[in-house]
C-alpha positions in Angstrom: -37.1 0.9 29.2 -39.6 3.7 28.4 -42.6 1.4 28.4 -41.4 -0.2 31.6 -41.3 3.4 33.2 -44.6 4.7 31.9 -46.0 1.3 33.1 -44.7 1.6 36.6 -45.7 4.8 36.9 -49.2 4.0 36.0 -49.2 1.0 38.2 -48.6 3.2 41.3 -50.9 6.1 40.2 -53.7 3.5 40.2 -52.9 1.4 43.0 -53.3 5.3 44.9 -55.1 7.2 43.5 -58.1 4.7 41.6 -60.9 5.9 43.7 -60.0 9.4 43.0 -59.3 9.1 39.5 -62.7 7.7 38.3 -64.6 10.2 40.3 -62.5 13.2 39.3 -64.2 16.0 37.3 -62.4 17.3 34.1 -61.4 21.5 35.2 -60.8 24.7 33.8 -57.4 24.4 33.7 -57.3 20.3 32.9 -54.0 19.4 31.4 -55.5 18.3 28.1 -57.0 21.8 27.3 -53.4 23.2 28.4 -51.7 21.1 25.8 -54.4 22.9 22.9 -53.2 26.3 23.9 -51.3 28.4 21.4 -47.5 28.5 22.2 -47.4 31.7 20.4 -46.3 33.6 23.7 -43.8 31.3 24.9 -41.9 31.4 21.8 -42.3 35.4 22.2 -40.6 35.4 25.2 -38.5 33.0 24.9 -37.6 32.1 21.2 -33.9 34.2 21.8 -32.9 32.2 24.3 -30.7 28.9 24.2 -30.7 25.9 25.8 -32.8 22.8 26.3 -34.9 23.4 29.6 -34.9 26.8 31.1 -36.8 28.0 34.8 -38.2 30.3 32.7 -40.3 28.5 31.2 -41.5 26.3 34.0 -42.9 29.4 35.5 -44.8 30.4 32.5 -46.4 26.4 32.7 -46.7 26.7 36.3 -48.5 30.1 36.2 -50.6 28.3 33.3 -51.5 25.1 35.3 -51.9 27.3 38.5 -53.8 30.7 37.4 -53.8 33.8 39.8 -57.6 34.2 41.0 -58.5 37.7 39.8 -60.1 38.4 43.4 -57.0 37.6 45.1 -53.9 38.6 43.0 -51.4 41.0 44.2 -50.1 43.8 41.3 -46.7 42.1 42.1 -48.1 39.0 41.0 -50.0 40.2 37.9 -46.7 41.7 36.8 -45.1 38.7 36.1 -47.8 37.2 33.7 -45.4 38.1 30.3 -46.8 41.1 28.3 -48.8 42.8 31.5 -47.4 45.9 31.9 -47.0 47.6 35.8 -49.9 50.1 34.6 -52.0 47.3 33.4 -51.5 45.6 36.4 -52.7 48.6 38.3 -56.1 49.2 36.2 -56.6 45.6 37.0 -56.6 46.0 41.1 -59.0 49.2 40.2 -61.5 47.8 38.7 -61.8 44.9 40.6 -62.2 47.6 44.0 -64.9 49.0 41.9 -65.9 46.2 40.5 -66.4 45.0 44.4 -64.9 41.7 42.3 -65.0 39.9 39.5 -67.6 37.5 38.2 -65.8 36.6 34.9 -62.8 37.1 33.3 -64.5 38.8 30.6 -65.1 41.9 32.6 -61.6 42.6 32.3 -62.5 43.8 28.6 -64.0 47.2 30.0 -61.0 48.4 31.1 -60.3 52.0 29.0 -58.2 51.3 25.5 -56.4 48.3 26.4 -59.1 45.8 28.3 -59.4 43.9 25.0 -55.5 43.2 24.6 -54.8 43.0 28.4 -57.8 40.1 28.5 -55.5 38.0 25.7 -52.4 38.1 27.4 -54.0 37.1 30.8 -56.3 35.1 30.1 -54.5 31.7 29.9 -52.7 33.1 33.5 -56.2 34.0 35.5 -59.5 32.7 37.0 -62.0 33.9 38.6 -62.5 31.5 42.2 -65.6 29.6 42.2 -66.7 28.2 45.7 -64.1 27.1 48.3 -62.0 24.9 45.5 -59.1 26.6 46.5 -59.2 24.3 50.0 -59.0 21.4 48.2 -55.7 19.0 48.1 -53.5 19.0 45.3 -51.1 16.4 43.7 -49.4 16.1 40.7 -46.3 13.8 39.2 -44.7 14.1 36.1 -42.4 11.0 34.9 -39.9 11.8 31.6 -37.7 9.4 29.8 -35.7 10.7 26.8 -33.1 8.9 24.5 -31.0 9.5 21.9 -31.6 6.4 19.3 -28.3 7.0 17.5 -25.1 6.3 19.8 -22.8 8.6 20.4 -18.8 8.5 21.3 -19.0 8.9 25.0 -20.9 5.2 25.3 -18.9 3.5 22.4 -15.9 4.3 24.4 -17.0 3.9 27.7 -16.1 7.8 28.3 -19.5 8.3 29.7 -20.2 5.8 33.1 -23.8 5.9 32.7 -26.7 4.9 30.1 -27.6 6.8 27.5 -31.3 7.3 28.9 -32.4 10.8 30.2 -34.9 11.1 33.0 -36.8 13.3 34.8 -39.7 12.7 37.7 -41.3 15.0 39.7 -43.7 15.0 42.5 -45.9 17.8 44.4 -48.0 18.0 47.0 -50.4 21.0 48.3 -52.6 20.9 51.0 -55.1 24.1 51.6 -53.3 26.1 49.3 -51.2 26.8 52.8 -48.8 23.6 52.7 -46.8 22.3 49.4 -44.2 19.9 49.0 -42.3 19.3 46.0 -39.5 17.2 45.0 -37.5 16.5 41.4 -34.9 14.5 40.3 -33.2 14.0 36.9 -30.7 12.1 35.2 -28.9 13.5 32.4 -27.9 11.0 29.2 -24.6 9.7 30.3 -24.7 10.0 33.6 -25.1 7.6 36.7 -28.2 7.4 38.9 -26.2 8.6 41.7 -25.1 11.6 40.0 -28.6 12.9 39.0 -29.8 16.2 40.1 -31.8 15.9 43.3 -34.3 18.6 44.4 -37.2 19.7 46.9 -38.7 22.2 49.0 -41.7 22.1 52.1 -43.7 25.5 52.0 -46.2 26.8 54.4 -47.8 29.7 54.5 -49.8 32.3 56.6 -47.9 30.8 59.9 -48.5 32.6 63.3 -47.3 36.3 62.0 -45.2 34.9 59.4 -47.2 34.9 55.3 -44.4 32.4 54.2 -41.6 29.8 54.8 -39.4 27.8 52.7 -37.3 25.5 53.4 -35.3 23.5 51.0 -34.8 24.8 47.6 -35.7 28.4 46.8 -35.3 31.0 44.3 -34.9 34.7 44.8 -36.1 37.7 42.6 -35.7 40.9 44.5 -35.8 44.2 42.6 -34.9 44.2 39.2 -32.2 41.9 39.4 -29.1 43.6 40.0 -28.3 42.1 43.8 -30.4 39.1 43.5 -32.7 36.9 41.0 -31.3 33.3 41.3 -33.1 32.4 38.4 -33.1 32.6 34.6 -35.5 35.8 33.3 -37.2 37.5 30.2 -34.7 39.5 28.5 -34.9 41.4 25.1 -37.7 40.0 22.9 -40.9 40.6 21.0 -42.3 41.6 23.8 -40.7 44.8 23.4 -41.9 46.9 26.5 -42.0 44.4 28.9 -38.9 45.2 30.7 -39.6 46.1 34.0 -39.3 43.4 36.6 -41.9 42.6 39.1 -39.5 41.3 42.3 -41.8 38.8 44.2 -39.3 37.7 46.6 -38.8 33.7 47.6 -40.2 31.0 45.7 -39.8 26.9 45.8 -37.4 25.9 43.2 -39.3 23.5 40.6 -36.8 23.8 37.8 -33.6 21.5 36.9 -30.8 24.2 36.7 -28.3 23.2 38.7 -26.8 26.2 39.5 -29.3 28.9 39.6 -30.9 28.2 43.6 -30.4 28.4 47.0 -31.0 25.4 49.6 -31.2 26.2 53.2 -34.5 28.5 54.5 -36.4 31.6 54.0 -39.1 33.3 55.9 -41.6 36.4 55.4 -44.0 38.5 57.1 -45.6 41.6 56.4 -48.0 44.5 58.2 -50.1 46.9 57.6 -48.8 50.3 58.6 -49.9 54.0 58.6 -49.5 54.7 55.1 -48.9 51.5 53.5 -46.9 47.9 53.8 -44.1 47.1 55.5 -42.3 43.6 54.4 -39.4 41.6 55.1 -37.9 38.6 53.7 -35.1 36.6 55.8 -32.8 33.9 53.8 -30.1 31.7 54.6 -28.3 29.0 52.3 -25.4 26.2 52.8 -24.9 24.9 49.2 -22.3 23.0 47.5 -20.4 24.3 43.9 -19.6 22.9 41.4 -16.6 24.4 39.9 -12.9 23.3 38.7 -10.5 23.0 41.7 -7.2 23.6 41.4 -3.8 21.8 43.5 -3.4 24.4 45.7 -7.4 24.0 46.8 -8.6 27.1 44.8 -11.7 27.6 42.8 -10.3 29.0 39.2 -14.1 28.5 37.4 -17.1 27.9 38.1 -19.2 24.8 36.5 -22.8 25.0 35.6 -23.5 23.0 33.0 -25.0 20.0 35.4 -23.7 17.3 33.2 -21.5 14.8 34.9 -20.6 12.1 32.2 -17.3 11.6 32.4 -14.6 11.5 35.3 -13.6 14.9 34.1 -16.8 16.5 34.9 -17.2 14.4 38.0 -14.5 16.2 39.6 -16.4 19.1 39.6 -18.6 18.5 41.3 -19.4 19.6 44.6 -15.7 21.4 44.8 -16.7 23.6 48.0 -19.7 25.4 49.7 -21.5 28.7 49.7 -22.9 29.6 53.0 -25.1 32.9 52.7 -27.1 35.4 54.8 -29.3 38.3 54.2 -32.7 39.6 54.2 -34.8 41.9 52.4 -37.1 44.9 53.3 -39.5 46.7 51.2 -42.4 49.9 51.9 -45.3 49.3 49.5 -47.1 53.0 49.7 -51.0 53.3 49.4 -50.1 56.2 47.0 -48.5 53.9 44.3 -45.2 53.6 45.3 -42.7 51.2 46.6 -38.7 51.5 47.9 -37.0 48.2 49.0 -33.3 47.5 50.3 -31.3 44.2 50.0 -27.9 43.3 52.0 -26.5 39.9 52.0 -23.1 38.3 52.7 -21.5 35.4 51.3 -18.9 32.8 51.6 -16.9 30.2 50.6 -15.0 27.5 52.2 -12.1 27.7 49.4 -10.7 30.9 47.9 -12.1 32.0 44.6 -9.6 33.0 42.0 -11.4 35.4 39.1 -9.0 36.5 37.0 -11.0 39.3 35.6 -12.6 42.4 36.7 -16.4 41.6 37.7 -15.0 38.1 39.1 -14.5 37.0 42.8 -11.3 37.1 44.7 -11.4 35.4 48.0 -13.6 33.9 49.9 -16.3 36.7 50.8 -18.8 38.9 49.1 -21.1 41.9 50.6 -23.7 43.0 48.6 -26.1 46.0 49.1 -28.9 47.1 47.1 -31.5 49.8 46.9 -34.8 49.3 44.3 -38.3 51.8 43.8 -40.7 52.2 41.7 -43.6 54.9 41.1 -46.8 54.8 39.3 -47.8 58.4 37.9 -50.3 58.4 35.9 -50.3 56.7 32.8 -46.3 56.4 33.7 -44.1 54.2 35.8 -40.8 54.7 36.8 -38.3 52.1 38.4 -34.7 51.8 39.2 -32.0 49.9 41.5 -28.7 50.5 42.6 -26.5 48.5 44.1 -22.6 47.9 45.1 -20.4 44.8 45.8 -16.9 44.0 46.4 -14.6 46.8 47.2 -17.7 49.7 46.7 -18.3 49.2 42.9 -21.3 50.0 41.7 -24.1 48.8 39.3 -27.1 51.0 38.6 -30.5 50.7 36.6 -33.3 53.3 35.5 -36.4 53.2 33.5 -39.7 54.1 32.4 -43.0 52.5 31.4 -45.4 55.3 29.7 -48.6 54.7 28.1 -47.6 57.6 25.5 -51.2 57.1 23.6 -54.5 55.6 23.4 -52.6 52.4 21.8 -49.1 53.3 22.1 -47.0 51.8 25.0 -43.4 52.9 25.3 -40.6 51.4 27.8 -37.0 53.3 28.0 -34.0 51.7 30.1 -30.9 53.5 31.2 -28.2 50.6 32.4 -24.5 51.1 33.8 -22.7 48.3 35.4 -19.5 48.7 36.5 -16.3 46.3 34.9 -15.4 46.0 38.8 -19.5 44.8 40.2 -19.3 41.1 41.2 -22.9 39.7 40.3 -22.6 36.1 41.7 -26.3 35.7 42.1 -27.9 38.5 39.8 -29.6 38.3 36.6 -30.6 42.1 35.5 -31.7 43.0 31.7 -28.6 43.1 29.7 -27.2 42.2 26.6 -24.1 39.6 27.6 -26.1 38.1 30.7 -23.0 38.4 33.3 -24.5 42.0 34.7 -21.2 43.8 34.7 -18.8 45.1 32.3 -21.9 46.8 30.4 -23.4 50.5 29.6 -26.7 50.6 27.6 -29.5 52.7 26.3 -32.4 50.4 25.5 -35.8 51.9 24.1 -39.2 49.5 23.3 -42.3 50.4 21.3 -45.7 48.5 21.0 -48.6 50.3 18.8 -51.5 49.0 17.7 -52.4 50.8 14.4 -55.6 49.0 13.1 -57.4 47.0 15.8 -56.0 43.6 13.6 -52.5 45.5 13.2 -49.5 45.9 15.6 -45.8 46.8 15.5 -44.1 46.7 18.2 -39.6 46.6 18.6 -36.8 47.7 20.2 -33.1 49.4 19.7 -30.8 48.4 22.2 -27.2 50.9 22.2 -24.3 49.2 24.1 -20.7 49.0 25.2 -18.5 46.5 27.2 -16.0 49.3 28.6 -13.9 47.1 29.4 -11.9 43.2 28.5 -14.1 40.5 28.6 -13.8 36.9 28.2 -14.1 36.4 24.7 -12.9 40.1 24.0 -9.5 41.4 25.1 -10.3 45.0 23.8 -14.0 47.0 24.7 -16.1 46.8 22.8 -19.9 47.9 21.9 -23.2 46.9 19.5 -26.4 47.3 18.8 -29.5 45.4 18.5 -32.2 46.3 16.9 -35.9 44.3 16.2 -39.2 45.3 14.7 -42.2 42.9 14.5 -45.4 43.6 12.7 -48.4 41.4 13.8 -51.5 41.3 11.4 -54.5 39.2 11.8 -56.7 40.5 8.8 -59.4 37.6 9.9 -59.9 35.8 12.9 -58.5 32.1 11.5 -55.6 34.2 9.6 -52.3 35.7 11.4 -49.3 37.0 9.8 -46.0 38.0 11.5 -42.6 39.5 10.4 -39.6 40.2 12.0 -36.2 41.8 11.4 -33.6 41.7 13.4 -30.0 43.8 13.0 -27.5 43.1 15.2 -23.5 44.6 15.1 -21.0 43.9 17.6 -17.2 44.3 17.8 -15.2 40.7 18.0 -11.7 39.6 18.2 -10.1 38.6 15.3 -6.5 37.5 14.7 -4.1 38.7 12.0 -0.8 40.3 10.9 0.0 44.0 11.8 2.4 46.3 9.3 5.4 44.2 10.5 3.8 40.7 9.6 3.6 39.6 13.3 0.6 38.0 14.4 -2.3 40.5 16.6 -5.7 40.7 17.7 -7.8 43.4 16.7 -11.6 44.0 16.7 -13.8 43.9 13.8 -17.3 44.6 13.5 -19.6 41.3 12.8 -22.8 42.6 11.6 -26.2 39.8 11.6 -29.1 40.4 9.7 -32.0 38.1 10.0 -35.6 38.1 8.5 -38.8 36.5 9.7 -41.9 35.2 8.2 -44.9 33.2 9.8 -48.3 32.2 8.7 -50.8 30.4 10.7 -54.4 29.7 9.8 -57.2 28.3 12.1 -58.8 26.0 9.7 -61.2 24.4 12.3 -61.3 25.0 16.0 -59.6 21.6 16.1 -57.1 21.7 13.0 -54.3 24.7 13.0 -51.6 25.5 9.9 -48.5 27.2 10.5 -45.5 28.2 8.3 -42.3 29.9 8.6 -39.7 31.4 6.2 -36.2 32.9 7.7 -32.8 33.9 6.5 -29.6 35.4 8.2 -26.6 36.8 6.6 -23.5 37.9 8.6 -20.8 40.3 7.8 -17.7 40.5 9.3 -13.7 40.8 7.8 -13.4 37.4 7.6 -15.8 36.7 5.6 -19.7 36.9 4.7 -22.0 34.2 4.9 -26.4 33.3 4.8 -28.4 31.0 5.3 -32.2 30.3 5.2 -34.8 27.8 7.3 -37.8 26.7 5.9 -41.2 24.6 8.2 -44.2 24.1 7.8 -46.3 22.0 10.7 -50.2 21.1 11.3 -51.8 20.6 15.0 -54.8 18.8 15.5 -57.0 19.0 18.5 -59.6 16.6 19.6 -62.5 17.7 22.0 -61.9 14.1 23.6 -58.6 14.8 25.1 -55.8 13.9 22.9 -53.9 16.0 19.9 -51.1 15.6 17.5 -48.6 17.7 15.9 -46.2 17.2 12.9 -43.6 19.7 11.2 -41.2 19.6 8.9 -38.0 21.6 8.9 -35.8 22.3 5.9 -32.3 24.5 6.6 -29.5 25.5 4.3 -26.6 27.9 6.2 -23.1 28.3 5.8 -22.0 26.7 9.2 -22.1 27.6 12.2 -22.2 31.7 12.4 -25.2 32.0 10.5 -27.2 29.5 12.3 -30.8 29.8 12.8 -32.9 28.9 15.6 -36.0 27.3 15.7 -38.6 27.2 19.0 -40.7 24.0 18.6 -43.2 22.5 20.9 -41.8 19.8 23.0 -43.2 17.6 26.2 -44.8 20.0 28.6 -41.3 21.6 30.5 -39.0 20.8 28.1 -37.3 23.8 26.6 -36.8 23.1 22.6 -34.4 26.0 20.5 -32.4 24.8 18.4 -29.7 26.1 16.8 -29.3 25.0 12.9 -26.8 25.2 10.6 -25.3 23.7 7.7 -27.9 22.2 5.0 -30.7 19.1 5.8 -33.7 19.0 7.0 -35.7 17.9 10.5 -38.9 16.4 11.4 -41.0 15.3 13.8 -44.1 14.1 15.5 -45.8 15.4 19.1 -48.9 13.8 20.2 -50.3 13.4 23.4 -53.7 11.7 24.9 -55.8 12.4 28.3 -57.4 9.5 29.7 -58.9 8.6 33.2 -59.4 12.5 33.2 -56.7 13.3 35.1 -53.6 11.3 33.6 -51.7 12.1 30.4 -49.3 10.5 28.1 -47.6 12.5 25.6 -45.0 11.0 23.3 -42.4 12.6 20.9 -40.5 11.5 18.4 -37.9 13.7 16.1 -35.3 13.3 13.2 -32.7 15.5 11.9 -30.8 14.6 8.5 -27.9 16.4 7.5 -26.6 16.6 3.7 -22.6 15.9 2.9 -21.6 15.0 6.7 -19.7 12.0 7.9 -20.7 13.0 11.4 -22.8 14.9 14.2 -21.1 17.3 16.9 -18.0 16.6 18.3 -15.8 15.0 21.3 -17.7 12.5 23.4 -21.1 14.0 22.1 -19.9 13.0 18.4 -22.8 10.9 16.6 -21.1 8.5 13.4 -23.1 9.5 10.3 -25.6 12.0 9.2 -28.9 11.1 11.7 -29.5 12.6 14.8 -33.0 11.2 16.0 -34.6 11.3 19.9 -37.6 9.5 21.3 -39.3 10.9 24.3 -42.6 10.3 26.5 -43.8 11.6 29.5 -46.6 10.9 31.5 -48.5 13.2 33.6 -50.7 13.0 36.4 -52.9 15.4 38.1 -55.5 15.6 41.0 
């Protein structure tokens, strides 16, 4: 099956595209230099976050594949390259008005104090135009097949309906950087063809007096997330003072998340006025829910998982429909700053029953918002506030200061009311529901030594009121420090530590022997150690040593994770990478993850625990200069186990193993 989809995927690509392919130069930005690149920053960002595929990171890739032009960027669009700062992004438009433009990328190194750091973060995210390339065509399809080699419960007993093969295809189209088409689909292991996850979008742009319309899928990051960001974001990481969001408004929907997306149409324009820029940004969405619907034609939960396996999760699907309205409005001022407003209504063709504060009741939802920012100096402050439901209220506040000549500082103040309905926000918080939270967060990142930097976080927080998994409030803290030290150019070391305490539920016997929940504090402590070493521009070393111990009433527990992997990068186009992983922990609340390179858009973090070890093997090969086939193939072995997971996922003996390829083409 996987070599008769590669090969049918090649088949067409050649039948379409031969003439092109020969004749096709290899670029800048060719997909066999992207696949050398460091992942270093993607784990940075992303190494605290779970799950297999996240939007998150298709941006990052997208951004990579698709880099701003330096001459052309917006300071809204630098900002959301990860690490650039709002005042960085600001130095960035200055120099390049007095710059008259850029020639190279390079020049961004003159840039007072930080021009050598700011030119590392961006310049994997940034070009500087050459010619009229940017009115050529574009195309590009990307084919996955994955499969679990080991079977697991759900296809023994015919629980799941479908085969135990996972794909993924998707094709886009641009035409003079002013038309795009796009459109996905994936299968999940388990499921039917029919119940796949279809997707796709048409965009055009710079229409009549309109600079963009959408219509199909679209996501939407307005502000910093309180009213509306239908997508997954950066939240607390090493990246420790990159906290403020930079809102860009409607984009096409290229992930696989079936939940986090609108489909129906969106439109913007904006004009220059006396003083500044005036914007809007209309939307409009019909979609259908998936959620668990109950006799009396209620919605009790909502479902966003995406799996449908089984008849069980079948019946989710599609349950009822969200139709929504609103539109945005924002003043960008010539004097460096902004103020923007968000309203938008919602509703549901079956009555929503939450049965918690923070959750819907009904069948409608209004939703008002007001975000700003200001740029003072070598400061930036930012903020939202917004209210839902029957007027409560969810508010936001920080500050990005450049407090020295290599010392950046971010502070955020956060209050979201127990009562706030976020259906369709996403702002920086700890438990990722935006309500039910009040938190003080403060960020450092200091360069000491031009080859040393420290840079962490302490994040103070309380749920004031009952949660899902909490019937008491509760509150925690989270604290990280990283120290980055490249004493040679081949050589980098990193440590981290990370001390987490939060109050939990736990069940016991009060003074009269009866049974009762009461909180407890669990306290996590983990520890962090990487080496990597350049030996040759083609060969890279990397090692990693961790261990976690957690501390609650129950009980106390540790564990420790152990890899070591090599790359190896060919100037002709093709690469391998092996690493080995060995983990020991005490089950399952002292698990460790570990962030591995995967096929290009496939979000790898794995969650370890008990004792074995892992392997695996990632190599990939450019050919025809445009097309690439990358391959992976991994093992984990588990020590004094009869079997894997659980339920229908539930694997018979101690092997978990997984081949994938994936074939990409680009023009």
């Amino acid at each position: 099956m996987f070599l008769r989809l590669v090969a049918i995927d090649l088949l067409v690509l050649l039948l379409l595209f031969g003439q092109q392919v020969f004749a096709q130069e290899t670029t800048r930005d060719s997909l066999g230099q992207l696949a050398g690149q460091e992942s270093d920053l993607i784990e940075r960002v992303l190494d605290r976050a779970d799950g297999e595929e996240l939007d998150a990171l298709d941006r990052i890739l997208w951004l990579q594949e698709h880099p701003f032009d330096l001459n052309d960027a917006s300071k809204e669009e630098l900002q959301t390259i990860p690490g650039v700062l709002p005042r960085e992004a600001a130095a960035l438009i200055q120099l390049r008005k007095s710059l008259g433009g850029f020639s190279t990328i390079d020049q961004v190194r003159v840039i007072p104090e930080t021009g050598d750091d700011l030119y590392e973060r961006i310049r994997m995210f940034v070009r500087v135009q050459e010619g009229r390339t940017d009115r050529q065509n574009m195309f590009q399809l990307r084919s996955r097949a994955m499969r679990d080699l080991q079977p697991r419960q759900g296809f023994l007993d015919s629980s799941f309906a479908g085969s135990s093969l996972k794909m993924y295809h998707r094709a886009i189209y641009g035409f003079h950087r002013d038309v795009e088409i796009g459109a996905l689909f994936e299968k999940d292991a388990g499921e039917m063809t029919h119940d796949g996850f279809a997707a796709g979008y048409g965009v055009m742009r710079n229409v009549l007096f309109l600079d963009q319309i959408i219509v199909g899928d679209y996501a939407l990051q307005i502000g910093q997330g309180l009213a509306l960001w239908r997508s997954s974001a950066f939240g607390k990481s090493a990246e420790a003072v990159d906290i403020m969001r930079s809102g860009i408004g409607a984009s096409p929907y290229r992930s696989t998340g079936e939940f986090n997306f609108f489909r129906g149409a969106t439109a913007s324009f904006s004009a220059d006025i006396p003083g500044g820029t005036l914007s809007f940004n209309a939307f409009a969405s019909h979609h259908a829910i998936d959620g668990t619907l109950q006799p009396d034609g209620s919605i009790s939960a909502f479902y966003a998982t995406g799996l449908f396996r089984t008849e069980n999760e079948k019946a989710k699907r599609n349950v009822a429909r969200e139709t929504l309205v609103g539109a945005t409005a924002k003043f960008s001022s010539r004097y460096e700053w902004s103020l923007g407003a968000t309203a938008y209504t919602s509703k549901f063709d079956h009555d929503v029953l939450g049965d918690r504060l923070g959750e819907l009741n009904g069948r409608r939802l209004h939703v008002f918002s007001f975000n700003g920012d200001i740029h003072l100096g070598r400061m930036t402050l930012f903020g939202e506030m917004a209210t839902s439901g029957d007027g409560a209220a969810a508010g936001m506040v920080g500050l990005v200061l450049r407090a020295g000549r290599r010392t950046d500082i971010a502070v955020l103040y956060r209050d979201f009311n127990p009562r706030y309905v976020a259906l369709h926000a996403n702002a920086f918080d700890d438990n990722g529901n935006t309500n039910n939270e009040r938190g003080m967060y403060g960020g450092i990142r200091q360069r000491i030594f031009d080859w040393l930097k420290v840079s962490g976080y302490v994040d103070l927080f309380t749920h004031p009121w009952v949660s899902f998994t909490n019937p008491f409030p509760t509150s925690g803290k989270d604290i990280l420090v990283q120290v980055e030290a490249q004493p040679s150019r081949p050589l980098t070391f990193t440590a981290r530590i990370n001390l987490q305490e939060e109050e939990r539920v736990s069940y016991g016997e009060d003074f009269f022997g009866r049974s009762a929940a009461m909180n407890e504090t669990e306290r996590r402590h983990r520890l962090r150690a990487t080496a990597s070493y350049q030996v040759t521009k083609s060969i890279r070393l990397k090692g990693r040593i961790e261990t976690s111990n957690v501390h609650a009433i129950s009980g106390n527990e540790g564990g420790i994770l152990l890899f070591y992997d090599a790359r190896f990068q060919a100037k002709e186009g093709w690469f391998a990478e092996a690493r080995v992983v060995f983990f020991d922990t005490g089950s399952f609340d002292s698990r460790i993850y570990e962030y591995e390179n995967d096929l290009r858009g496939v979000f790898s973090n794995i969650a370890f625990f008990g004792k074995g070890r892992r392997w695996y093997l990632l190599a990939g090969i450019t050919f025809l200069s445009p097309l690439r086939l990358t391959a992976k193939y991994s093992q984990t072995e588990k020590e004094g186990v009869s079997s894997i997971s659980s339920g229908a996922s539930l694997i018979s003996g101690s092997v978990d193993n997984r081949l994938s390829l994936q074939l990409d083409f680009r023009l």
